[in-house]
C-alpha positions, 0 to 999 in steps of 0.5 A, a space after each residue: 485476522 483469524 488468530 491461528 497456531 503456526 506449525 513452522 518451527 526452529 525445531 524443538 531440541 530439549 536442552 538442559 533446564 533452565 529454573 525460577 527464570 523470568 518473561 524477560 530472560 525468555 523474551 531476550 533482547 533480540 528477535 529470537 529467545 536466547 533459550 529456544 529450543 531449552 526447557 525451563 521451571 518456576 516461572 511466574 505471569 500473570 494472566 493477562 489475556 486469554 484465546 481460542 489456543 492459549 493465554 497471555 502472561 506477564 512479568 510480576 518482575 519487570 526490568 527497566 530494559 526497554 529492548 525486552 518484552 515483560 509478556 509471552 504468549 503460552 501456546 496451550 489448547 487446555 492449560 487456560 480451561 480453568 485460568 482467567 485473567 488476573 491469575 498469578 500462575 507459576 509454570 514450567 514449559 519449554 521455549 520454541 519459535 514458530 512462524 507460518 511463512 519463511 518471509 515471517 517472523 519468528 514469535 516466541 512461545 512458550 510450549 508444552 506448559 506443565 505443572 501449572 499452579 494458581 499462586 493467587 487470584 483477583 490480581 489486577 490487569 491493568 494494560 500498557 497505555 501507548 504514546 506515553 511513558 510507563 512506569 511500574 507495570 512492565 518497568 520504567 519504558 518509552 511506549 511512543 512507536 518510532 515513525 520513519 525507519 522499520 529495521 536497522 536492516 533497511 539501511 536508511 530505506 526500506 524501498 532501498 535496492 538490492 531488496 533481501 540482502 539479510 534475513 533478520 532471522 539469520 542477523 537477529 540483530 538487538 532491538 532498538 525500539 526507540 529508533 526502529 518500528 519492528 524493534 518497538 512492536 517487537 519488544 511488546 510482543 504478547 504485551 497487553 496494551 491500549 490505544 487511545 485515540 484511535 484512526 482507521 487508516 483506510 477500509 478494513 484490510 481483508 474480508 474478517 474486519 482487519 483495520 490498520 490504526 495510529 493511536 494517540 501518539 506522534 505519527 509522520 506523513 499526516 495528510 490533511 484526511 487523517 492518514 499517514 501518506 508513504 514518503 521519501 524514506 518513510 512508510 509509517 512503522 508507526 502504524 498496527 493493524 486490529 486482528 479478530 477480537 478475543 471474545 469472538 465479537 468482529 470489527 467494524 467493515 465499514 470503516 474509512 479513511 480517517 474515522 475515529 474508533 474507541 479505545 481498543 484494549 489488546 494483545 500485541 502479537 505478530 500474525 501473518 506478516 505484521 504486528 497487530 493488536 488482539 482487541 479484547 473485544 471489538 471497538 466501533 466507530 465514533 466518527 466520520 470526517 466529513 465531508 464524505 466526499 472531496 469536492 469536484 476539481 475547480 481544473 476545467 478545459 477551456 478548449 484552448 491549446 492553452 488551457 487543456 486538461 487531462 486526466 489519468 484513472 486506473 479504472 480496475 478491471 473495466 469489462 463491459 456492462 460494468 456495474 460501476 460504469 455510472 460511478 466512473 463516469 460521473 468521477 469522469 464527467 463531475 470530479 475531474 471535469 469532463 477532461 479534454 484528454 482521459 489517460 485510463 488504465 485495467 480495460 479489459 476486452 468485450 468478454 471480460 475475464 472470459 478466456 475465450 481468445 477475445 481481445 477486442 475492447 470496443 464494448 468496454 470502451 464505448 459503453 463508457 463513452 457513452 455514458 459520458 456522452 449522457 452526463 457531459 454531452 460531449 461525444 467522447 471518443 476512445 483510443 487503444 490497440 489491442 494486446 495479443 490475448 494473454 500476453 499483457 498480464 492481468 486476470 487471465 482471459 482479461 487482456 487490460 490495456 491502456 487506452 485515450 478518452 478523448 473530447 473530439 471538439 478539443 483534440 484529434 489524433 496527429 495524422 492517425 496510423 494505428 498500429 497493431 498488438 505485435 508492431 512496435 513504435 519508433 520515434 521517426 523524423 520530425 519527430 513523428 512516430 511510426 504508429 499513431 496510436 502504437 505501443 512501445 515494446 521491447 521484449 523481454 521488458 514487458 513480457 506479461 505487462 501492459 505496453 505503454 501505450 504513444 500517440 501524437 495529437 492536435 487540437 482542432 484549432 491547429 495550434 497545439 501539437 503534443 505527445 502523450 505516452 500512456 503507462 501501466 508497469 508492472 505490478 508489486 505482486 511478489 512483495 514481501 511484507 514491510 514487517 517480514 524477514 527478508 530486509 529490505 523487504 523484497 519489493 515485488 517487479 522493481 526489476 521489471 520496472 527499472 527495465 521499463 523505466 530505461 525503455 519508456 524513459 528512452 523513448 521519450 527522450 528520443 522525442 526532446 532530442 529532436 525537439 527539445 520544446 516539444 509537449 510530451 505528458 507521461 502518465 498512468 499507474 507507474 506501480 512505484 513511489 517517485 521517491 524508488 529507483 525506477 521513477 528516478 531513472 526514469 526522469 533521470 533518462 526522460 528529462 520529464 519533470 513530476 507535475 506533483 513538484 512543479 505545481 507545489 502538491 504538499 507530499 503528505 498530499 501525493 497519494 492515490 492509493 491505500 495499501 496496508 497501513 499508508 496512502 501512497 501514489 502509484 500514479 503520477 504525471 510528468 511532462 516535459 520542460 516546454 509544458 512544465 513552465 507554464 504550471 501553475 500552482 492550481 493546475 494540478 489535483 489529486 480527487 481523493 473519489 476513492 481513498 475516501 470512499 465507503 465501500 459501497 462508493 468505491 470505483 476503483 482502488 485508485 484515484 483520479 488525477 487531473 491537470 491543465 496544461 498548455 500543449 501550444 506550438 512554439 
């Protein structure tokens, strides 16, 4: 994260000056300064830290308030040329807000300082440990981060709709920091601080080396990797993530998922949406877990109606002639098994994100068949109907669909009548659909999204008969950070996916109507948690039931994804009540191929899942 100075400003309105006042009277115990937009004399720091456009000052008088911070950041391209750390400095300046974004926070600074003088130097710099209780340095305080709620503005959820109802700019509510996670980090703003025992909760975030952390301090949602996994009403407030190093030095890329760092010593700062830590200089990697890899799923196909497995991968922008072709086939064939069925998900046409109007994906399709076919022997077959170009969201020129990767000798389609990119499917008597394969369409409902795609199949034995109904919702784009303003955070689509919810979730029910034992598997990248609205309308309307519930997978173990400072599942499997009793513990499996993965190993950004499942008639 490149450390910057925002230009975004409450305003500056010299006000009557304020004199001989102290970091926290500046702080306050609110999100906004009580004296912004005033001036003010004789105040006293010491110099905790210095960057590239200022320092870092603390309190040589702490309070034992715990909702105030004892440090401040002074915004100065020169006032620090002849500073250092250690130095007790007096100063006058002037109190301003800034922010780079109106979906951020406003980070108090102080401005314009002048009349700095040097009160003593060599003064020790001793950082705040977190995870304990501090006493002396910045006042009698708990520094151990909540671990569930954000803000008191997400009343109890921060996925809770309506999404933006208040602005904490606008409440500036009180800080409560042993209850809210934003509170807490918020009243260490400009804090000079240490982690110890510190976790990578994932790769680094973005393309300077930023890296999401917990430190030596109680943490919820724990999975069995070392990451802290999203779940019902708890998405981690307790993490941080390491910006760029004050010394210019960078951080490790090539960290993953549950390595141990050193110990990080830095400032406390809100950038770019998040509160993050400026590492004094850069910490390195101590340790990876192993093995680097999980192992294969024990789920195979027995080629009985009884024993079939199916897989679902989101595969991420699949084109043709993909460099990536041999590791998603290996996932395909080795960790899940050469399943019997393979819902996949992001197939782009034969040209890629070319905008050339092509849409077909027969080359995508088959050079990954193909492959299996090397690997597994089995004549893998494939499955889709084509989009209208540009008309189903994604890269521009991309046209991804969903499509079936299925094993010929174990399955075939139910009296086979494809339908077209513009025809939509109906559940016809018996029940029976329209199109087979065909997409499930409502306009305006998934307008610039993928169709879930519904086919009806049997096994070649002619004793199983079952749906499945292949989904790919509308993405989160549009989100707002989970430390930003708008509260609760704006959860991007979630209107698009409810709406997609009551249609998908209708059709399937239309299914069970007519029958209500018949095998019906719904999967794919839902773009939802299984704890929001959108997937509890839908299983609400559907009468689906979550394979994650019914074979037992421990919630800190339903991730498929990693996003920001959390694993979370976005991909999910549900069916219906006649194949959902005969789940057993063991039939079911998240392969962590990619979550775990060092970059040069990664497929894709999701994770495979697999189960068995018994799709016999009667």
């Amino acid at each position: 994260m490149k450390f910057f100075h925002s230009i975004t400003t409450l305003g500056l309105i010299l006000a009557p000056c304020a004199s001989a006042i102290t970091v926290a009277e500046i702080t306050g115990n609110k999100y906004l300064s009580p004296l912004s937009r005033s001036t003010f004399t004789n105040l006293t720091g010491l110099v905790t830290a210095k960057g590239p456009n200022g320092l870092w000052i603390r309190s040589t008088d702490p309070d034992d308030n715990e909702q105030t911070s004892e440090s401040v950041y002074v915004f100065s391209r020169t006032v620090g040329a002849n500073l250092t750390a250690g130095d007790i400095i007096k100063l006058d300046g002037s109190v301003t807000e800034f922010r780079s974004s109106n979906v951020y926070l406003y980070l108090t600074e102080v401005t314009t300082p002048r009349n700095v003088q040097v009160v003593s130097k060599g003064n020790p710099v001793l950082p705040v440990v977190l995870g304990a209780r501090t006493t002396g340095i910045i006042g009698d305080k708990d520094v151990s981060p909540p671990t569930e709620q954000y803000s008191g503005l997400d009343n109890g959820d921060v996925f809770g709709v309506p999404n933006n109802v208040s602005r904490i700019s606008q409440v500036n509510p009180q800080l409560d920091p042993t209850l809210y996670g934003m509170d807490f980090w918020e009243s260490l703003s400009g804090e000079l601080v240490t982690i110890q025992g510190v976790t990578a909760l994932g790769r680094p975030a973005n393309t300077f080396g930023d890296q999401w952390v917990y430190g030596n301090w109680p943490v919820t949602g724990l999975n069995s990797r070392g990451g802290l996994t999203v779940t019902d009403r708890d998405s981690n407030p307790e993490t941080i993530i390491v910006g760029s190093p004050l010394d210019g030095t960078r951080n490790p890329n090539t960290t993953k998922l549950g390595d141990s760092l050193t110990d990080i010593t830095g400032i406390v700062q809100y950038n770019f949406g998040f509160y993050s830590i400026l590492p004094l200089t850069a910490p390195s990697v101590k340790s990876s877990r192993s093995p680097a890899l999980p192992p294969p799923a024990e789920i195979k196909s027995k080629g009985r109606c009884n024993a079939l497995s199916f897989a679902d991968y989101n595969i991420e922008n699949f084109t043709p002639g993909n460099s990536r072709i041999p590791l998603v086939a290996d996932h395909i064939a080795t960790y899940l098994g050469a399943p019997s069925v393979v819902f996949v998900q992001e197939i782009q046409d034969n040209s890629g994100a070319t905008n050339n109007g092509v849409v077909d994906a027969n080359l995508t399709l088959s050079g990954l068949t193909q492959a299996l076919q090397e690997r597994t022997g089995i004549p893998y077959d494939f499955v889709d109907v084509d989009p209208v170009n540009n008309a189903d969201g994604g890269q521009p020129g991309g046209n991804i669909r969903n499509a079936y990767l299925f094993n010929p000798k174990e399955v075939r389609l139910y009296k086979p009548n494809p339908g077209s990119s513009t025809d939509a499917n109906a559940v016809l008597p018996g029940p029976s659909l329209r199109f087979n394969p065909g997409r499930i369409d409502a306009p305006p409902v998934f307008t610039s999204s993928r169709k879930p795609l519904v086919a009806q199949w049997e096994t070649v034995d002619g004793k199983g008969n079952f749906f499945t109904v292949n989904v790919h919702w509308t993405s989160k784009g549009g989100s707002t950070s989970l430390q930003g303003d708008p509260r609760p955070p704006v959860n991007g689509g979630i209107d698009n996916r409810n709406a997609q919810a009551n249609v998908t979730g209708s059709f399937i029910a239309q299914i069970l109507a007519q029958d209500k034992n018949a095998a019906v598997i719904a999967a794919g990248d839902f773009n939802e948690f299984a704890t929001v609205e959108p997937l509890e309308r839908f299983v609400q309307i559907s009468g689906l039931q979550d394979l994650d519930v019914i074979s037992g997978i421990p919630e800190v173990e339903r991730y498929t994804y990693t996003f920001g400072s959390s694993q979370q599942q976005l991909d999910h499997m549900y069916v219906s009540p006649s194949v959902a009793k005969h789940v057993g513990k063991k039939d079911f499996e998240h392969v962590h191929v990619n979550t775990w993965a060092a970059e040069e190993d990664v497929a894709s950004d999701h994770d495979p899942t697999v189960a068995s499942l018994n799709v016999c008639k009667g």
